[in-house]
C-alpha positions as CSV (number, residue, x, y, z in Angstrom):
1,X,-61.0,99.2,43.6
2,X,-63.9,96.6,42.9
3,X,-65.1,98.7,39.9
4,X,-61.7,99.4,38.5
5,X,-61.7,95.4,38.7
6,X,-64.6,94.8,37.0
7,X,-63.3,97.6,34.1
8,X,-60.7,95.5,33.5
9,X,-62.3,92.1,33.7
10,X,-65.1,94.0,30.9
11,X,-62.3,94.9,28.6
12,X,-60.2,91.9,28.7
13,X,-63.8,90.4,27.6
14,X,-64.6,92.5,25.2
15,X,-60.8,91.7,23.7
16,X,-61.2,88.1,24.1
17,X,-64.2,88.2,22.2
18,X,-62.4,90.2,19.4
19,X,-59.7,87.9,19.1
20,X,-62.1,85.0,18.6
21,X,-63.9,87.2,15.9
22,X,-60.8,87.8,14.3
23,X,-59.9,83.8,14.3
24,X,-63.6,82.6,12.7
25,X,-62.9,85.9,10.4
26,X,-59.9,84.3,9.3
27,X,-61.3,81.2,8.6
28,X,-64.2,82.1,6.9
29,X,-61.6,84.3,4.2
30,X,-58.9,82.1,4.0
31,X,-61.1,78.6,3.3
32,X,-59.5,77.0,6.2
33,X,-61.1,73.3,7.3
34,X,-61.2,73.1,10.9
35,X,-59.4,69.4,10.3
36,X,-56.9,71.4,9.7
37,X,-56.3,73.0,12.7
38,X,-56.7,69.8,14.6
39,X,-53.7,67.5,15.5
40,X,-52.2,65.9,12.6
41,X,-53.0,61.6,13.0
42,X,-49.7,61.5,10.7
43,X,-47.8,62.4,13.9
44,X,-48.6,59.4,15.7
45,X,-46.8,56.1,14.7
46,X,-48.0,54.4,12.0
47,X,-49.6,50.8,12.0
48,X,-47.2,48.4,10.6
49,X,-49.2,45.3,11.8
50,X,-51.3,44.7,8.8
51,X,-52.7,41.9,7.6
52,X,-54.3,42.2,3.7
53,X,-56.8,40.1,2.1
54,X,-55.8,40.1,-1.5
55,X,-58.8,39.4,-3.2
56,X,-58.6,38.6,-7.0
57,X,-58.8,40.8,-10.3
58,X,-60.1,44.1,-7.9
59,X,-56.9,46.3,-8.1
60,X,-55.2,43.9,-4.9
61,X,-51.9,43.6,-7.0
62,X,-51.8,47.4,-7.2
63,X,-52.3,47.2,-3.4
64,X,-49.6,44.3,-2.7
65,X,-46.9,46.9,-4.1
66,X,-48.1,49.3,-1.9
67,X,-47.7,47.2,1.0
68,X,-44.6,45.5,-0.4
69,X,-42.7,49.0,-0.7
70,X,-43.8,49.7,3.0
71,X,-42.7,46.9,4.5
72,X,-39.2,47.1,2.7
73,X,-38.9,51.2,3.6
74,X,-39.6,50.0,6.9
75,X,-37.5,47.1,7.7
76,X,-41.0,44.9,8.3
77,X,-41.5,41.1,7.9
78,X,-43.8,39.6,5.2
79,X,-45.4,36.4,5.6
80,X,-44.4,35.0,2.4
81,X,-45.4,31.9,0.7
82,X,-43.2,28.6,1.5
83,X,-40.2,27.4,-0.4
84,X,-41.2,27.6,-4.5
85,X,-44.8,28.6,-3.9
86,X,-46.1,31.7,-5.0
87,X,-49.5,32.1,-2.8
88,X,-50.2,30.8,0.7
89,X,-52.3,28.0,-0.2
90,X,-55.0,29.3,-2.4
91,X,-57.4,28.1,-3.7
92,X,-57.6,25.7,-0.1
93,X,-58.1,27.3,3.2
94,X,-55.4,29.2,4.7
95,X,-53.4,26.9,7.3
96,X,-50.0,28.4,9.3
97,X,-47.7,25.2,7.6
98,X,-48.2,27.4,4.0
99,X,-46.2,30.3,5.5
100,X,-42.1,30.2,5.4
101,X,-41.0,30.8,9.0
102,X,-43.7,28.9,10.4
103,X,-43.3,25.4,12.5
104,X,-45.7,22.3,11.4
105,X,-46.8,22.6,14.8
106,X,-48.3,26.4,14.3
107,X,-45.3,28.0,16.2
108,X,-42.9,30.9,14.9
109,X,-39.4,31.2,13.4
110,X,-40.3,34.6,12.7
111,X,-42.4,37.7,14.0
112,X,-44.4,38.9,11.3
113,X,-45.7,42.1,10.9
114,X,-47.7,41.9,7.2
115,X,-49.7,39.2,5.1
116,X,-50.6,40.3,2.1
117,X,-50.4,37.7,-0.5
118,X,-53.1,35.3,-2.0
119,X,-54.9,33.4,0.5
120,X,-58.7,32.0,1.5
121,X,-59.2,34.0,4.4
122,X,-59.5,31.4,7.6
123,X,-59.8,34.1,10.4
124,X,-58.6,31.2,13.5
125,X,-55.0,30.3,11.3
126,X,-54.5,33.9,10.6
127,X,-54.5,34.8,14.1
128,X,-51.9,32.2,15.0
129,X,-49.3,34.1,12.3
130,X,-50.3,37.5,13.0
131,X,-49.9,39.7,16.2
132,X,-53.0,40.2,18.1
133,X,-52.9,44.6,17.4
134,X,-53.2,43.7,13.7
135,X,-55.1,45.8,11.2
136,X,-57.3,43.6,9.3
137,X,-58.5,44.9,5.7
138,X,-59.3,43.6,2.0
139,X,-61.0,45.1,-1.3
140,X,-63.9,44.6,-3.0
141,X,-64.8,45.5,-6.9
142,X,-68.4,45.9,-8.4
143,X,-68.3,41.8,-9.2
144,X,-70.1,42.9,-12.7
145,X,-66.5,44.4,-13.8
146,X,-64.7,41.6,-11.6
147,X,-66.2,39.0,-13.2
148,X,-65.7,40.7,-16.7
149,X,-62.0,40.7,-15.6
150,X,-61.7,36.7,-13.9
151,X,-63.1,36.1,-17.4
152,X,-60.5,37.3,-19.5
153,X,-57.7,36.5,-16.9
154,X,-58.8,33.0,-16.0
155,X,-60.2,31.5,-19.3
156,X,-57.7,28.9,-19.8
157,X,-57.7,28.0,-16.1
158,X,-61.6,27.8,-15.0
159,X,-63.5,25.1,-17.0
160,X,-66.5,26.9,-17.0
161,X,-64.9,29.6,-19.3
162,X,-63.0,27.5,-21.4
163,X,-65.6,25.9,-23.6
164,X,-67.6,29.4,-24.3
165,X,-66.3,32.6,-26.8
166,X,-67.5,35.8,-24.6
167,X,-69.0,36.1,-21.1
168,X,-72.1,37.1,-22.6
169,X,-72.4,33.9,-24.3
170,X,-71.6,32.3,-20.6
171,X,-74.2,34.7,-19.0
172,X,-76.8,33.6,-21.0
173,X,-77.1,30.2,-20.4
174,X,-74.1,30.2,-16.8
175,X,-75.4,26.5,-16.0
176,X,-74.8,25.1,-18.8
177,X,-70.7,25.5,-18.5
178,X,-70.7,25.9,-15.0
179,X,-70.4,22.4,-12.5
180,X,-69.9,23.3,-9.1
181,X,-68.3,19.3,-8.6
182,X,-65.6,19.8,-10.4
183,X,-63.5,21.4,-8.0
184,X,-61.6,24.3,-7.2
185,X,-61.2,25.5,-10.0
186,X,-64.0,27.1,-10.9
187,X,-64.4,29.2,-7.7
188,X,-63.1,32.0,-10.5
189,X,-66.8,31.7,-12.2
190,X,-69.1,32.1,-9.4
191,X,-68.9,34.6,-6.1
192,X,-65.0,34.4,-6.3
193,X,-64.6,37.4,-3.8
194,X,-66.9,35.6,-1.2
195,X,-64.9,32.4,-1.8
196,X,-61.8,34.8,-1.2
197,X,-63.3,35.6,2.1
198,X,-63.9,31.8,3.4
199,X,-67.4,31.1,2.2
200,X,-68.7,28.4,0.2
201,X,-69.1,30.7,-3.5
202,X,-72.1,28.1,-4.2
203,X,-74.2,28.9,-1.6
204,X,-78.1,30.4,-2.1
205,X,-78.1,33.9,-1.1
206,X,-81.0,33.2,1.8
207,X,-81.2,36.4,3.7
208,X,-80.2,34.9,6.9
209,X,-76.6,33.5,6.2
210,X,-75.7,36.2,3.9
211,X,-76.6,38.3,7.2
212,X,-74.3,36.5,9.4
213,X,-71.9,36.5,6.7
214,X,-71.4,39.7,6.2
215,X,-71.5,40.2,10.0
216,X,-68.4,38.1,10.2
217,X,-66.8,40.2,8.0
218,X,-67.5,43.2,9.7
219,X,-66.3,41.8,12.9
220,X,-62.9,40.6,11.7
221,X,-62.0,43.6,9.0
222,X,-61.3,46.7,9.6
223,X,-61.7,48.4,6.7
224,X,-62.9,46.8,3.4
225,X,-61.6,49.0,0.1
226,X,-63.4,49.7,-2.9
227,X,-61.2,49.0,-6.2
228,X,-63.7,51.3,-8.2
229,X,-63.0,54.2,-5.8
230,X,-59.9,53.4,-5.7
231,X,-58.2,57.1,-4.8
232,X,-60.8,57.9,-2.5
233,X,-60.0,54.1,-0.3
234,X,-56.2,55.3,-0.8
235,X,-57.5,58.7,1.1
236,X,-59.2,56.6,4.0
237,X,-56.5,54.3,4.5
238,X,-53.8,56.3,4.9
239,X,-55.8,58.3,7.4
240,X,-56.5,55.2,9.4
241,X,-52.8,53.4,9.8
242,X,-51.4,57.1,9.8
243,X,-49.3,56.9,6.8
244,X,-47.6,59.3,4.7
245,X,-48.5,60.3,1.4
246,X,-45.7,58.7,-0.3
247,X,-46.8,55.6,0.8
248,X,-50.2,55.3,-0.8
249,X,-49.0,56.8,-4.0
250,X,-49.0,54.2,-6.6
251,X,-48.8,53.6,-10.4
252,X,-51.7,51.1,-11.8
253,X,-49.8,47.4,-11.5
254,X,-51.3,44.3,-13.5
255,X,-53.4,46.7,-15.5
256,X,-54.9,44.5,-18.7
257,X,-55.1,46.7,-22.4
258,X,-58.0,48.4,-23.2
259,X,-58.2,46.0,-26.4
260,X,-59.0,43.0,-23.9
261,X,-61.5,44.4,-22.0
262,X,-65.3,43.3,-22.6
263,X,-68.4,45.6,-22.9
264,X,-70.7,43.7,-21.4
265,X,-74.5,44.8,-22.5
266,X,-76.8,46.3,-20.3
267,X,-78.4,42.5,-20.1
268,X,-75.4,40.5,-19.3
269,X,-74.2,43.3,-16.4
270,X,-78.2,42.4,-14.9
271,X,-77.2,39.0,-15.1
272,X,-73.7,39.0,-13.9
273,X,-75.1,40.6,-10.6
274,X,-77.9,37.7,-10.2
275,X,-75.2,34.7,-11.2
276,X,-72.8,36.5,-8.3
277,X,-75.6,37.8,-6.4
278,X,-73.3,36.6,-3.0
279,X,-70.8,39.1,-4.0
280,X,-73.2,41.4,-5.2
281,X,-74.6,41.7,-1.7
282,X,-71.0,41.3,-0.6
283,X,-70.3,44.8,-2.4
284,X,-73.3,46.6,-1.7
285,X,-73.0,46.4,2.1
286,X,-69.1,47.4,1.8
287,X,-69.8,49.9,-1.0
288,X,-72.2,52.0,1.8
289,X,-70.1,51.5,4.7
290,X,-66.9,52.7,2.9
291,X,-68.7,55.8,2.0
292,X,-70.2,56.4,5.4
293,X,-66.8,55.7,7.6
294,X,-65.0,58.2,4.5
295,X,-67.6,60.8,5.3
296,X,-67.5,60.5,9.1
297,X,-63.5,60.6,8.8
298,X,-62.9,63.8,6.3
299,X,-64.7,66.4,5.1
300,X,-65.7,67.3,1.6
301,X,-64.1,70.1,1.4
302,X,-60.7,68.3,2.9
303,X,-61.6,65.0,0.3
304,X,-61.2,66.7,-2.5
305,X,-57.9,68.4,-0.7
306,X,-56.3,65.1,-0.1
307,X,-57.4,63.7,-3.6
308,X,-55.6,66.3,-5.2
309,X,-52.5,66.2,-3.7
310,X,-52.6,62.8,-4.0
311,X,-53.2,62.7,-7.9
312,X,-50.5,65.5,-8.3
313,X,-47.9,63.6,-6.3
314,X,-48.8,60.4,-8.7
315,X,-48.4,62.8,-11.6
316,X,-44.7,63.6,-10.2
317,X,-43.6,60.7,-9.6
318,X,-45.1,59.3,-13.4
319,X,-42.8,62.3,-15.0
320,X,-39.9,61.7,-12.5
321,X,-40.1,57.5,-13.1
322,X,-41.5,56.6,-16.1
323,X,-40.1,56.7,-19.8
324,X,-43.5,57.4,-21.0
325,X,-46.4,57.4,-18.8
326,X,-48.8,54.6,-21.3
327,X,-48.3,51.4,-20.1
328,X,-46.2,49.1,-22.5
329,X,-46.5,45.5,-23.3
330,X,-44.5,42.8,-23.0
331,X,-42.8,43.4,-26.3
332,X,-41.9,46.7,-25.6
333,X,-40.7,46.4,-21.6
334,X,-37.3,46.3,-21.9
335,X,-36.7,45.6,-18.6
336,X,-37.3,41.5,-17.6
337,X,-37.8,42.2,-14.0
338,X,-40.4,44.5,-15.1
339,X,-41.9,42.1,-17.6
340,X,-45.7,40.9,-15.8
341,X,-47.2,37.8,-16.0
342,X,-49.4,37.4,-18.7
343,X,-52.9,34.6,-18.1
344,X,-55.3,33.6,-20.4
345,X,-56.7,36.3,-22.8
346,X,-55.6,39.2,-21.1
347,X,-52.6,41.1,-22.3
348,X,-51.0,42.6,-18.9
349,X,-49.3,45.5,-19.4
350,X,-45.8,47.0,-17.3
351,X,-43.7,50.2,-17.7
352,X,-40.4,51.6,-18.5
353,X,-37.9,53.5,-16.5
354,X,-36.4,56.8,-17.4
355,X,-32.8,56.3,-18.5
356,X,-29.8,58.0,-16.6
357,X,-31.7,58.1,-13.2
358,X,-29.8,58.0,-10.0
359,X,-29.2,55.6,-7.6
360,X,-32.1,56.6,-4.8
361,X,-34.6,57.3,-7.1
362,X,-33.8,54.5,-9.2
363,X,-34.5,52.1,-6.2
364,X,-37.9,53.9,-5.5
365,X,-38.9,53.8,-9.6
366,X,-38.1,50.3,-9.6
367,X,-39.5,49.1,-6.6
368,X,-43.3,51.5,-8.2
369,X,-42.8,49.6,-10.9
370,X,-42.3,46.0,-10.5
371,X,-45.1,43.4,-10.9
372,X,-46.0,41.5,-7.7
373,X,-44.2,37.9,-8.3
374,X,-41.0,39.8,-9.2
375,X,-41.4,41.8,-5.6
376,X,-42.1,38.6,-3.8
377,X,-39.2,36.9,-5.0
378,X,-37.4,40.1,-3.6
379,X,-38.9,39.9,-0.5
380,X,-38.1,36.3,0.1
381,X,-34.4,36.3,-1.3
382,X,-34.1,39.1,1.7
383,X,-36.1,37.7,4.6
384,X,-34.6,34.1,3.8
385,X,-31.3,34.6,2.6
386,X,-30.4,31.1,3.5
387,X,-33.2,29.8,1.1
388,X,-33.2,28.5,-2.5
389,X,-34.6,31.8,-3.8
390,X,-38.1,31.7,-5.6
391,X,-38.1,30.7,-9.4
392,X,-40.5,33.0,-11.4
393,X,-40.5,30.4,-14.3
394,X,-41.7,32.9,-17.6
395,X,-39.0,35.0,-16.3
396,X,-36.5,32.2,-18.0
397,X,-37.7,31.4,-21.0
């Protein structure tokens, strides 16, 4: 009896150890990543707590529709600016009283479950308007390019840029256009993205507070984005608040014309990183910790996976949505809730819908499509429909 046993425990053994060869066969032919075979995060809820920094000129308007269409496909509340104001206080530090639905005393008319629009990040006010499971993130851009593009975008606004022809000529000589006492404005000249984040853009770069700076950032953010990886961060984020595809798909939104974009020499790109060197370190530190939480989270194999299907779904939706898939100025948009604000020397460029689309997918074109102020005053008309709703003023002349 014992060594029929042990016959039998032998051969289920030997067929165990078969079946296992068979499997890793399998794999081996077939190209099959083993995240593949593990529990799909996508199953689990998603995060709809989310709180966005929207840095300036480093794709954050491309990332505000994202986060506008999910909040609306998911019933969720926006913290939106106050009465006629289109931003939540910036260039100032962030306080609760800029946020419709907030007391004067810091209290609630509303639950919120995303911020996302223009703010100076102050960590202790944000808190008191969002819940405490929120998912903090932001996005950075190599400040060379984001300069290039505050520049171009900003040149009537910042004083330092008004009195100069090309940022080369202001990289040259920065000091003599730049005055740190004239106020706010000119936070768009100098370290805007660190200003963005709550520190003081004139600072030097000593080795110990940039340390602790960026230490504070890492403690309060999640995840920080980068704008010139920008398919790769869409990859990584959707993994993280377990969203679907659909809802990191995008088309480009406040994109500028190629005419109105600077090549800066190899000299003034050197110089652009020493006059910002606060957001150069800024980038740097979030540039190498993007990469490393992307390659602990996916493989390369799966990366390139996700990439594609990504970049085909954006090429779907581009034939489905879109009259013609180049961007169009403001002269040719022949929609006006589609028209984008236009700033300084930059010619910002919109889209236009396919003709004779249905209802459904006419709502999702539309919503892909429109620029951020438009969405806002969306938003707001539907969150606040007892409210005077938000005037977007070049929308009526």
């Amino acid at each position: 009896m014992l060594s029929v046993l042990g016959g039998t425990q032998r051969s289920f053994q030997v067929v165990l150890f078969f079946l296992v060869l068979v499997v890793f066969l399998m794999v081996g032919f077939l190209h099959v990543d083993f995240q593949l075979l593990t529990p799909d995060k996508a199953q689990e809820p998603p995060v709809t707590n989310l709180m966005f920094l929207k840095t300036h000129k480093t794709a954050s308007s491309t990332m505000l529709n994202i986060l506008y269409r999910f909040s609306e496909s998911h019933n969720l509340s926006v913290a939106l600016p106050r009465g006629s104001s289109l931003h939540l206080g910036y260039p100032w530090l962030f306080v609760t009283r800029y946020v419709e639905g907030m007391k004067q005393d810091g209290s609630q008319n509303h639950h919120f479950n995303l911020m996302c629009n223009h703010l100076r990040f102050n960590f202790p006010e944000v808190q008191k308007v969002m819940p405490n499971d929120t998912f903090y993130l932001s996005i950075l851009r190599n400040p060379v390019f984001q300069l290039e593009s505050s520049f171009i975008y900003f040149k009537d606004y910042a004083p330092a840029f008004q009195g100069v022809k090309s940022l080369d000529q202001f990289l040259a000589d920065p000091w003599k256009y730049y005055n740190a006492s004239v106020g706010l404005k000119n936070v768009f000249a100098k370290n805007n993205m660190w200003f963005d984040f709550g520190f003081d853009n004139n600072a030097r770069a000593d080795v110990d507070y940039v340390r602790t700076c960026l230490s504070e950032v890492e403690r309060q953010f999640h995840l920080v984005l980068i704008a010139d990886h920008f398919d790769e961060s869409m990859v990584l984020l959707r993994r993280r608040l377990r969203w679907q595809l659909d809802d990191v798909v995008s088309f480009k939104v406040n994109a500028r014309s190629p005419r109105t974009v600077s090549r800066l020499t190899e000299e003034s790109q050197e110089r652009a990183k020493r006059w910002c060197e606060l957001d150069w370190q800024l980038y740097q530190h979030f540039n190498r910790t993007f990469w490393a939480q992307l390659h602990a989270e996916v493989s390369p194999r799966q990366l390139r996976k996700e990439l594609e299907q990504l970049r085909a779904r954006r090429r779907e939706l581009t034939a489905l949505c879109l009259q013609d898939p180049e961007h169009k100025n403001n002269t040719q948009i022949k929609d006006r809730n589609l028209l984008p604000y236009q700033s300084g020397n930059a010619e910002i460029l919109g889209y236009n819908l396919r003709q004779g689309l249905d209802n459904a997918t006419l709502r999702i074109c539309q919503r892909m499509a429109m620029p951020e102020l438009q969405y806002m005053a969306h938003l707001y008309s539907l969150q606040f429909p007892n409210k005077p709703p938000k005037n977007i003023p070049f929308l009526k002349t």
